[in-house]
N, C-alpha and C positions, 0 to 999 in steps of 0.2 A: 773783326772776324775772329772765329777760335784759332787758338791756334795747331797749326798741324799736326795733326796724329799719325806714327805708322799704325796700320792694319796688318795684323798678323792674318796670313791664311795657311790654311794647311787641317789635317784633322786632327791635332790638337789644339789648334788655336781657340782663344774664350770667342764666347760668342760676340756677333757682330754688336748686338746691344749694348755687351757689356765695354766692349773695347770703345764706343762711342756713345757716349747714355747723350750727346747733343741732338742725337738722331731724332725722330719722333719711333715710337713703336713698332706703327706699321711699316714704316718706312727699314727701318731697323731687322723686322721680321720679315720681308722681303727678301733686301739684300742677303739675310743669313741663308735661305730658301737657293739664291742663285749662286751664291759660294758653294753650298753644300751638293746641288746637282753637278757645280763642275767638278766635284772630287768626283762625285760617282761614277760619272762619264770618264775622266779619269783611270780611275782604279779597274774600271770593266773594260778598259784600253778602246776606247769609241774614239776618245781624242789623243790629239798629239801634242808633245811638250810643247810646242810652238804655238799652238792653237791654244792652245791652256794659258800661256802664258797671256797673247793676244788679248782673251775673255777675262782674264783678271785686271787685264791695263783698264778694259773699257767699263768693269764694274768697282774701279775704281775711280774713275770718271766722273760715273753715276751716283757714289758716295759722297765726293768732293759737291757736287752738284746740289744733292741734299740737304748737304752742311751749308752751302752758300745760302740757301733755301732756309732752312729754320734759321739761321742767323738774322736774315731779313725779317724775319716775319717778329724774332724778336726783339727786332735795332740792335743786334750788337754788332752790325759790321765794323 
């Protein structure tokens, strides 16, 4: 399996692709798509710290999920 990455979030973090090039593309271009709406949401005050916080556990979840994902599919577990 690779090994563990932290994920910078926030709006200056590098992009989600760059922080993990194990990703595939789309997969990659995605996730950056749902980090970037929860700043927005965010920043126009729609969500709460706690919520925010929440939506980040679970898309990182979804990252980890991915990586277990392309790992398979290239044998490198």
């Amino acid at each position: 399996m690779t090994e563990p990455t932290d994920v910078i979030f926030g709006w200056a973090a590098p992009k989600i692709r760059d922080q993990l090039p194990q990703l595939c593309p789309p997969d990659a271009d995605t996730f950056q798509k749902d980090h970037d709406d929860l700043l927005r949401l965010k920043v126009r005050e729609l969500i709460t710290k706690s919520e925010l916080e929440k939506a980040f556990r679970r898309l990182v979840k979804r990252i980890e999920a991915a990586i277990r994902w392309a790992d398979d599919i290239r044998g490198t577990k």
